[in-house]
N, C-alpha and C positions, 0 to 999 in steps of 0.2 A: 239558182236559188233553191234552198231546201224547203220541201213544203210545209207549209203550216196547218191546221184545221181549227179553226174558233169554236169551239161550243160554249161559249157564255161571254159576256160583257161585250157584246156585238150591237145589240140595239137601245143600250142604255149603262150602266153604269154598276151593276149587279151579277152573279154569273159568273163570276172570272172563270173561266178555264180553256188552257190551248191546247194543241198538241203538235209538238216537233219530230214530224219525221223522219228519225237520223238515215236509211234507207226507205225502200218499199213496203219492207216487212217489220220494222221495227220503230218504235217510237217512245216517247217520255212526255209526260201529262204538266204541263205545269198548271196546278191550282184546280180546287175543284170544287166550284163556290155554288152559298145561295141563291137563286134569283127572289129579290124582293122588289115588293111593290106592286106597281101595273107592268114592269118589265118584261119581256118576254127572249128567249136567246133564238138564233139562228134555225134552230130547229123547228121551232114551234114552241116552246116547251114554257108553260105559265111560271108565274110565281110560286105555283105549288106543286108543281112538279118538280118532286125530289130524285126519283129513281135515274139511274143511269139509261139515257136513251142515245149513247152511240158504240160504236166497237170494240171491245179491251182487247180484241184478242194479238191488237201489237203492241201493245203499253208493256214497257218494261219497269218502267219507274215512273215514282209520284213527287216534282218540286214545288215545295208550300213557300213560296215568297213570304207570304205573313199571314196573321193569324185570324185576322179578323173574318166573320161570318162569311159576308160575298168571297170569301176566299179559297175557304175551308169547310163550307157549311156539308157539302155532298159526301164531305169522307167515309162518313159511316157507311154510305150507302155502294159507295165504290167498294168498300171493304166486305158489303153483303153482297155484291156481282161477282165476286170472287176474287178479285185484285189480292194478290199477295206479293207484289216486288216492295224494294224500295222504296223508302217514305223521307226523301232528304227536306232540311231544313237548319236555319241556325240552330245554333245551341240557346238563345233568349229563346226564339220560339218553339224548342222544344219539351222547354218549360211551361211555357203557357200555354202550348197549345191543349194536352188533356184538360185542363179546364174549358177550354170552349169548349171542345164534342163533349164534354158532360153535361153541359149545361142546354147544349142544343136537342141531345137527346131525351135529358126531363123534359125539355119545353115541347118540340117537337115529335118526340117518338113516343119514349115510356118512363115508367118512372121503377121499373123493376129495377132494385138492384143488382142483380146476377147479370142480366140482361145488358146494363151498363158497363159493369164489370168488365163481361166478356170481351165486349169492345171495345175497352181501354187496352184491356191483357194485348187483345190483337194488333192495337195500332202501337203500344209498345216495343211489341218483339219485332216491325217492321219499322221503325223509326229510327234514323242516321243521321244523327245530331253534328254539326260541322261550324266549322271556325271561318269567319269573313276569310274571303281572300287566300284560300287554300283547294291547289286543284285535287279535285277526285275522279274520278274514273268509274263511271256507272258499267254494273256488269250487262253483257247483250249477248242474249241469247244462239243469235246467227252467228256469224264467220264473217272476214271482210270489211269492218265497220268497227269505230271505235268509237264513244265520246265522253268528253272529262267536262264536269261541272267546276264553277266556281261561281261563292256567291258574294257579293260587294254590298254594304251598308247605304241602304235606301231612304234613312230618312223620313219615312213616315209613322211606325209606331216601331218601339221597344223589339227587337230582333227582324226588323223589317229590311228586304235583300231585294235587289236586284240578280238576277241570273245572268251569267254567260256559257254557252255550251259550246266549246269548242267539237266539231263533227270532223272526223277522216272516214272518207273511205275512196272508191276507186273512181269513183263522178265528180269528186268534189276537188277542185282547184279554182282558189282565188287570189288572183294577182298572183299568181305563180308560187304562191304556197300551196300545201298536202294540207291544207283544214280551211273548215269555214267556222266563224266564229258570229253566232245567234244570241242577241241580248233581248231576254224579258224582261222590261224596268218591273212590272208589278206595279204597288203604288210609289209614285215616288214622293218625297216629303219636299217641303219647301224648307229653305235654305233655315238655322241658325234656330229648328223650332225647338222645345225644351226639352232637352235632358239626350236629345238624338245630334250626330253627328250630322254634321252634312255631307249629301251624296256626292261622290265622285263619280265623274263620268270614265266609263272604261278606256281604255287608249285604243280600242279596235272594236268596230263594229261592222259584219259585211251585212247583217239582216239584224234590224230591231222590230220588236213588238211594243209599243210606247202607249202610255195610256194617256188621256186624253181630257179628264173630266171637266179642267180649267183651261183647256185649250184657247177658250174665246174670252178669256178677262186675265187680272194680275192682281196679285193679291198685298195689300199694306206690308211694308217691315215687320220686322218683331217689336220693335219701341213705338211704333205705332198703332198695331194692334194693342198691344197692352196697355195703351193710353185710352184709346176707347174702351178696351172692355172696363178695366174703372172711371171712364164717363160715364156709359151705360148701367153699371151699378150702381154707381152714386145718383144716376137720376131714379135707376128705380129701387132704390131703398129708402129714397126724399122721403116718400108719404109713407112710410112702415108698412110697407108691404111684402109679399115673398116674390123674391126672382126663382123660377124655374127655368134650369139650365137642362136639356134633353142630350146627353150625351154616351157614348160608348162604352161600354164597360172597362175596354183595355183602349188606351192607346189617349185617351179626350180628354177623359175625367183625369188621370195621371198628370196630366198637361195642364190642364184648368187648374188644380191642387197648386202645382208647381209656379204657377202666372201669381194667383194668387195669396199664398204665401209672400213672394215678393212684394205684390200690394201692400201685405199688412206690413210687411218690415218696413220697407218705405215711406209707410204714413202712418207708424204707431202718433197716439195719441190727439192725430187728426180727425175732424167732426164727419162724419157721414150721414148722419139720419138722427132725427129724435121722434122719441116715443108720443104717444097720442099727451100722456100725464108733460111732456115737455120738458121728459130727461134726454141730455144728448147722449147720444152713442158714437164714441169712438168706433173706426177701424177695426181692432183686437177687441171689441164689443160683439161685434155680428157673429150670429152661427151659422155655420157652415155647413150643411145637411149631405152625409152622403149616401147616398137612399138604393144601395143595391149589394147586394152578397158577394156577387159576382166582381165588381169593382174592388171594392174591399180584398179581396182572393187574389185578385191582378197584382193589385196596387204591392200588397204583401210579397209578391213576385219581383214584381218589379224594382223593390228595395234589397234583395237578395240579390238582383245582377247588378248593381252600382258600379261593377268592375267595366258596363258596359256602356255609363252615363259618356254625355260626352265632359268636357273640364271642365265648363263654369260651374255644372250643374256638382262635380267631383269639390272646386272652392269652396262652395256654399257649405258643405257635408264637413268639411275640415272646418271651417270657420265656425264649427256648433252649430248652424241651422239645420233645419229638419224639412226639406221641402216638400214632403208629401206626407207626413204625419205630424202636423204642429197643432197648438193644444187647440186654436178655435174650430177644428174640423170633429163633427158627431159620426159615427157608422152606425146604419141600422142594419140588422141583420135580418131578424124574425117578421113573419106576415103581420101577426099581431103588435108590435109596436112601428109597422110601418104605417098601418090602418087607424092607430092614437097619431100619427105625427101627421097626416092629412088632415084627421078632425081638428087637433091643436090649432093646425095653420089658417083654417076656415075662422075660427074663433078668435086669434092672438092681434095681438097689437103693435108688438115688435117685428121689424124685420127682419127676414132670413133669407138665404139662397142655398137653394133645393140641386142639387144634381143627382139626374135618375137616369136610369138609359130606361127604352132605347134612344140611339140619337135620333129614329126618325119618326120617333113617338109611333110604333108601328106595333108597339105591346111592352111588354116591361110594365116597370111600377111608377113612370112618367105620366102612363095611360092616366093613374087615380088621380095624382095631383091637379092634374089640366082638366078631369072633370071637375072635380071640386073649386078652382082656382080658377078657372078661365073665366068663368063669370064677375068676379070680382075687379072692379075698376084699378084698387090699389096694383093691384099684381102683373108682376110681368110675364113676359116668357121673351126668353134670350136665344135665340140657334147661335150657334156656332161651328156648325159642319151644313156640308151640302145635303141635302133633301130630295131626295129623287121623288117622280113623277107616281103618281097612286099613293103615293104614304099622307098621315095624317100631318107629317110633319110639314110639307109640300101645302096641303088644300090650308093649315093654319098663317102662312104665309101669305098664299093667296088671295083669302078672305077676309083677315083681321080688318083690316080698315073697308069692308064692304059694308052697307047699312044693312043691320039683320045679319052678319058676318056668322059663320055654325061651323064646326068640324062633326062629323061625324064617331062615334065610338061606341060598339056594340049595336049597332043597329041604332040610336039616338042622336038627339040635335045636343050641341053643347053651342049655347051663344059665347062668341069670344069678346069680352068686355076689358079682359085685360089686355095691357099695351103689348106690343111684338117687335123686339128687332132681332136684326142679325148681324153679326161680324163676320163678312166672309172670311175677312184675311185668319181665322183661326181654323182652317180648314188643315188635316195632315196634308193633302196633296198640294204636290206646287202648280206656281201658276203658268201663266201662259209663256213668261218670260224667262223661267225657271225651266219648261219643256222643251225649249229652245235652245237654251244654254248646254242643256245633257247632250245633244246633236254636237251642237256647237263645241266645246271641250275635248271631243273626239280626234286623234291625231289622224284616224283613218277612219273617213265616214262612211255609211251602210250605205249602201247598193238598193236597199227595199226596206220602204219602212211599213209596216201594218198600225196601221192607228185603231186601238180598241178603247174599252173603256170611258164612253164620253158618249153624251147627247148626240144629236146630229150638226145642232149648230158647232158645239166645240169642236168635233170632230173636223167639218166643212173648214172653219177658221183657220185651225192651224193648219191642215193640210195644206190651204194656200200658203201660209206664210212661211212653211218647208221647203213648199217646191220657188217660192222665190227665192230662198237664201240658199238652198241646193238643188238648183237645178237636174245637175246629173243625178239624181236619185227619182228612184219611182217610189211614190206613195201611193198605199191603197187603202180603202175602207173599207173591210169586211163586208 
């Protein structure tokens, strides 16, 4: 087996990042993510610790499976340790990806422009933008040793890949081939979710690194998530109130737009709420609030790569609809009319549904509305992705229905008076039975599987239900 090294998403669900050591002296990085929350990785290293605290000096190359912040968040800072190789990725995500590190860097670093600049220029001139399913050949430094990437459609947000490194050199023989063949899933999506294809499992696996985050549950269909999520609106837009949906910039919000649009086609001219004065509102009545720049910016992206949808979502686009830009959805841009559309909501009578990131209410423009709204009985708040452990997103979960129930923000109590659910099944990652199945579809199964990415329960769960269905294999936990 080729070794591995985790430095993130090891003891919780944040962190992503590994490293495959193609020999002794040479290796390739995959992922170089946030740690958020109470999280903490392998080393020690908190949720605010950003700086690189382990070795470069074998890192040959950087593979960004996708885009999102636990993913991606450390680049800059890899980029300021001196890392200059290779920066492979799809071609979706190398589209969106300078949008995130710009936007991590206002929030998190600075907000000098030169200073951003620079380090867009830099992650530019190292960026190797690549097509699913096409091998490439990372170049390596030593003698002896060879490995070619290929990346496969993962199914969880908009250019999201799975990795396989095929490795040769003079150690390596499996089952009497010259290569070993090392799959990263990264995140992987659940079957059939919108506008993304579903993942295919590779036909050879001698070593995977599998994440793990729904390891111990399974998640609803897609017609049946989408029936709840318009139960759950319809219930709380009954009393005219606003739903507040906490979601992603890229990858959620696209998704939710897409669910939703369909709702309204579906139930044009159907009742959903009426006003305090006891006018009904239709369906294509409601507004649709999307309360982030950065979404906005995505989403604009994301209509550009349509070459990349999967079919239904390619039908709809030919049949005249507009699934992620239809007339009842608002974009707010500016601070100041984000900060009228809070007071408005505190005041109004009508109902609305608010999508803000971040998803786990951990800052973003989510933060304002949940202080101003969580007190209000009418109002709801909807999760729809998973909530790790330290986030505000996590304690509003835990609390809501406690007596005296508070989340904390900014050092303050915020009483939570309005209602809370959650749809897990609209989580991008698959479920337990879906993690399964990626093993399972395998013509030739791994030899060693490293389970990352996931709590300790999820992790523990599936572990056992691996080594039941494949015995011959060793599973480890980090």
């Amino acid at each position: 087996m080729l070794d591995i090294k985790h430095h993130g998403a090891v003891q919780g669900v944040t962190g992503s990042c590994h490293e495959l050591f193609v020999d002794s002296d040479q290796s390739v990085l995959v992922d170089i993510g946030l740690f958020q929350g109470a999280e903490t990785s392998g080393s020690g290293a908190d949720s605010n610790s950003l700086e690189i605290d382990f070795d470069l000096s074998a890192v040959q190359a950087l593979v960004i499976t996708h885009v999102h912040i636990d993913h991606v968040g450390r680049l800059p800072y890899l980029l300021a340790a001196g890392f200059t190789g290779p920066i492979y990725c799809s071609k979706p995500s190398a589209a969106l990806l300078p949008l995130v590190i710009e936007d991590a860097l206002k929030v998190g670093v600075t907000r000098n422009a030169s200073i951003i600049k620079a380090c867009l220029d830099r992650l530019a001139s190292q960026l190797v933008p690549l097509e699913y399913k096409e091998w490439t050949s990372i170049p390596l430094a030593g003698k002896g040793s060879s490995v070619q990437l290929r990346l496969c459609r993962a199914g969880h947000i908009l250019g999201s890949a799975y990795v396989v490194f095929r490795v040769k050199n003079s150690e390596v023989k499996t089952q009497g081939k010259r290569y070993h063949d090392v799959v990263f899933s990264g995140d992987l999506g659940a079957p059939y979710s919108p506008l993304l294809c579903t993942p295919q499992s590779p036909y050879r696996a001698d070593q995977l690194v599998l994440e793990s985050t729904y390891g111990d549950r399974n998640h609803e269909n897609r017609a049946t998530r989408r029936k709840h999520l318009q139960q759950s609106l319809e219930h709380a837009l009954s009393d005219s109130g606003t739903v507040l949906i906490p979601a992603f910039s890229i990858g959620r919000t696209q998704e939710l737009l897409y669910e939703l649009e369909h709702i309204i086609h579906q139930n044009k001219h159907k009742a959903v709420s009426q006003t305090r004065s006891g006018v009904s509102l239709n369906w294509e009545d409601i507004d649709i609030i999307i309360d982030s720049p950065l979404a906005s910016r995505f989403t604009k992206v994301y209509l550009s790569l349509a070459n990349y949808w999967d079919d239904e979502a390619k039908r709809r686009v030919s049949s005249g609809r507009h699934p992620l830009s239809f007339e009842q959805v608002t974009t707010i841009d500016d601070h100041a009319t984000h900060l009228q559309t809070v007071s408005y909501l505190q005041r109004q009578t009508r109902p609305a549904i608010v999508i803000a990131a971040s998803g786990m209410c951990a800052g973003g423009r989510i933060v304002n509305y949940l202080k101003a709204l969580l007190g209000g009985e009418r109002n709801d708040v909807l999760f729809v992705g998973y909530q790790a452990a330290g986030t505000p997103g996590r304690d509003i979960l835990r609390f809501h229905d406690k007596p005296n129930g508070y989340v904390m923000f900014d050092g303050e109590r915020y009483v939570i008076n309005a209602k809370v659910q959650q749809i897990s099944g609209y989580s991008a990652h698959a479920g337990q039975r879906d993690l399964l199945n990626f093993i399972k579809c395998m013509r030739v199964k791994p030899q060693k599987i490293h389970l990352v990415h996931g709590d300790d329960n999820a992790k523990r769960t599936l572990k056992g239900l691996i080594e039941m269905a494949h015995p011959e294999c060793e599973v480890v936990v980090p």
